[in-house]
Each structure stands twice: as C-alpha cells, then as structure tokens.
N, C-alpha and C positions, 0 to 999 in steps of 0.2 A: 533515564535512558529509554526510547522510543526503543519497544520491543517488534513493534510491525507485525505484533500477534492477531491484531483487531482490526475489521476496516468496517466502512460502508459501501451497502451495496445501493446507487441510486436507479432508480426508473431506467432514466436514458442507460443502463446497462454497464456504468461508469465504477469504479470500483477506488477506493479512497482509504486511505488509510491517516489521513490525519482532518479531522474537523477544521483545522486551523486555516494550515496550506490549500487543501483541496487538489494536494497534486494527483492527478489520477494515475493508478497505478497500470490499471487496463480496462478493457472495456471486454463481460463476454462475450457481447456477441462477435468480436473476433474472432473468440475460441467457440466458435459454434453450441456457445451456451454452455460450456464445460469451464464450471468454477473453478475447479482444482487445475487444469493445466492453465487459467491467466496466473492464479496466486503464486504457481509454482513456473512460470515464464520470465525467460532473460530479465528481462525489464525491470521483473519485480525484485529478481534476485542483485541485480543491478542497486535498485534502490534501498537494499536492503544493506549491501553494501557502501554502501554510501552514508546511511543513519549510523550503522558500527563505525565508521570511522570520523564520527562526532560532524559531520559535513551538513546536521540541520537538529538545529534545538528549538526544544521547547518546553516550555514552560510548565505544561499541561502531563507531564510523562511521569508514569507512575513509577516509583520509588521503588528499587530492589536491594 
C-alpha cells in the first residue's frame, strides 16, 4: 500500500509522489513557493484519497 508519505520535488517546481506514474501532485510555485500548503491542498488530499481506496497500485510499495 502506497502511503503517499514520500514525493519528489522536480526543478520545474513539480511535486510527485510516485516514480513510476509521474502524476504530479502540485506544482509550488502555485502555492507561492509554500511546500506545506501544496502537500496539504485539495488535490493532494484528493489523491490521497484515491490511493486508500486501492484506485492505483503498484508494485514498488513498501510493505506494512
């Protein structure tokens, strides 16, 4: 199960939480360069909602 603990943060500002997909989660510079309101933005909690409800797997997800 994909805990959506962990992302990357790319150059272009892009913010990713799965190596695999590349869906991006947000982008700072929307949020005027404030990490913690993209991580913590509908969007994210949207997708976060979405991985708990088994709606994308993979392969790569570490074991609890």
């Amino acid at each position: 199960m994909c805990l959506t603990t962990t992302c990357s943060l790319l150059t272009s500002g892009d913010i990713i939480t799965c190596d695999i997909k590349k869906e991006v989660l947000a982008n700072v510079k929307d949020y005027n360069y404030n990490f913690k309101k993209a991580w913590y933005s509908k969007e994210a909690n949207n997708l976060r909602i979405k991985i708990k409800n088994n709606e994308c797997f993979c392969t790569m997800a570490n074991p609890i």
